[in-house]
N, C-alpha and C positions, 0 to 999 in steps of 0.2 A: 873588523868587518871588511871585508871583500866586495869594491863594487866594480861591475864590469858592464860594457855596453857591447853588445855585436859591433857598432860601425865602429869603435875603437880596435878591436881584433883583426877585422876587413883589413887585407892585403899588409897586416903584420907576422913579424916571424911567426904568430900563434896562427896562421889563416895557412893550412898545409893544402897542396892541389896531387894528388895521385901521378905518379909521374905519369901512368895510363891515361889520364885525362876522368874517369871512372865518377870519383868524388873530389870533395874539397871539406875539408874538415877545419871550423873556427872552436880552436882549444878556448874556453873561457874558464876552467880551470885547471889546475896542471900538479902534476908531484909538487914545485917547489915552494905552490899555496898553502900545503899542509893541511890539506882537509882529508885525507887518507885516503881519495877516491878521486879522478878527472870529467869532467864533464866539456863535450863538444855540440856543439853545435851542427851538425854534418848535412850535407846535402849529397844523393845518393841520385847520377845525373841518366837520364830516361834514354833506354837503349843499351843499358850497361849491364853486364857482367860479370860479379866481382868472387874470386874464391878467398874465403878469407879461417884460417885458423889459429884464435888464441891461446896458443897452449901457456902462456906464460898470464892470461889477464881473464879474467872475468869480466862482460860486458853485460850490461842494460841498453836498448835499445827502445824509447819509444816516436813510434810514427806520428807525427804533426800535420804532415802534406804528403800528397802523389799516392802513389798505387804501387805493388811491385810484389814479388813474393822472397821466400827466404827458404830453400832447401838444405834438410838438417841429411849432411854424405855418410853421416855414420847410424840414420836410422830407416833413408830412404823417402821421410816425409817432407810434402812442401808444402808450408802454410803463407795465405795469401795475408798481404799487409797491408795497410791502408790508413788513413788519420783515425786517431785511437788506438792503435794497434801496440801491444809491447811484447818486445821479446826478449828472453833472459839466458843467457850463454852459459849455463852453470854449469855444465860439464865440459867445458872445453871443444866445443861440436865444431866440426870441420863443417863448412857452410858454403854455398852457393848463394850471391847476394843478387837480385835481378831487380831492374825498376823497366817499369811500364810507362810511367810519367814522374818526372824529377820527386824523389821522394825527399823529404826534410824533416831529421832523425836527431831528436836527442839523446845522447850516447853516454854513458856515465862506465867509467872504467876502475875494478878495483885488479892490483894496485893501480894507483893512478899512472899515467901516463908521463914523463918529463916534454912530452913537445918533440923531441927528435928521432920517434920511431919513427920506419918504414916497413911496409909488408915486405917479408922476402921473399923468397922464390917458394916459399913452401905455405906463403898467405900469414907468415906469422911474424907479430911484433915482440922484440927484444924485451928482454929486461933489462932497462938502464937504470942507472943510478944516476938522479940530479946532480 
């Protein structure tokens, strides 16, 4: 059994900050837990902008806090988000990520994540290997 706390993660190698300043993302599980899938913790910070494309990960997204929307660049739709809200990246969708007020995003990534991706210039995380 896996047990984890946020303020354990807080300002540990698992608590990433966007070199943009954009988000902050606390990894509470990760590739090397072995649970076949990552989940973070993320906060999505008010005023921000974010282009982001997973061609290598499948994401879950659901909204907790804040307000913001999510534009899908490869259908032209932009659906509004809010607490309650989930969105599901199954196609690999090129996306514009916008918040209105600090939104705060449970995020669950299949394959999971090992903790040292970064978006590159083209919005997309690597496949690493733990």
């Amino acid at each position: 059994m896996i047990i984890r706390k946020l303020d354990e993660i807080n300002d540990s190698d698992q608590d990433v900050l966007a070199e943009n300043g954009n988000w902050r993302s606390r990894r509470l599980l990760l590739a090397r837990d072995g649970m076949g899938f990552s989940m973070h913790d993320t906060l999505i910070y008010a005023g921000t902008e974010t282009f982001i494309h997973y061609a290598n990960h499948l994401e879950a997204v659901y909204c907790i806090e804040g307000e913001g929307e999510i534009e899908d660049l490869d259908n032209g739709v932009t659906t509004q988000l809010q607490a309650g809200t989930l969105y599901a990246l199954n196609g690999h969708e090129r996306h514009h990520l916008r918040a209105r007020k600090t939104m705060r995003m449970v995020c669950v990534f299949n394959p999971p994540v090992t903790g040292r991706e970064v978006h590159d210039e083209n919005g997309v995380y690597p496949l690493l290997k733990d």
